[in-house]
C-alpha positions in Angstrom: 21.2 112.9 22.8 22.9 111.8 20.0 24.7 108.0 19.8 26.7 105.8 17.9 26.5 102.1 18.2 29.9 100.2 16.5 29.2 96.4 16.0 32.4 94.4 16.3 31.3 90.6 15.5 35.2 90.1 13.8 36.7 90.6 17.3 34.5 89.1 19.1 35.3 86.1 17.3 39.0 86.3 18.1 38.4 85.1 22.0 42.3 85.1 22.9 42.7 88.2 22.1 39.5 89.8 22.5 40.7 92.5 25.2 43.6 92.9 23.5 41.1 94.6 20.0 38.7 95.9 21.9 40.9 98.2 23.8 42.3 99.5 21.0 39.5 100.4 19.2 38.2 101.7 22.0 41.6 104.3 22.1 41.0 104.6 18.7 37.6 105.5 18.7 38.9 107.8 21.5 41.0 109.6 18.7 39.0 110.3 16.2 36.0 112.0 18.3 38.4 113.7 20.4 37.8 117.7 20.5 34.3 116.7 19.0 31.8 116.9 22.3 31.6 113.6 22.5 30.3 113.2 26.2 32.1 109.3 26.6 32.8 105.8 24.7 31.5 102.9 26.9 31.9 99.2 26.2 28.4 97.1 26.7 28.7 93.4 26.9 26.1 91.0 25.7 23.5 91.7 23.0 
């Protein structure tokens, strides 16, 4: 199994709007590996 782990410390630090970034990399993210066999893009909280 093949994965990529994206490390978003800028947004995290931006707590009012935190949701706000994060689901839109997330779409984003989405986007590019779309058509690509990617099995699914999950958020993981903590460290």
């Amino acid at each position: 199994m093949r994965v990529v782990v994206v490390h978003y410390h800028e947004i995290a630090l931006k707590a009012g709007n935190r949701g706000l970034f994060i689901g839109r990399l997330m779409g984003n993210l989405r986007k590019a590996t779309g058509g690509t066999g990617v099995g699914g893009i999950q958020k993981q909280t903590g460290r």
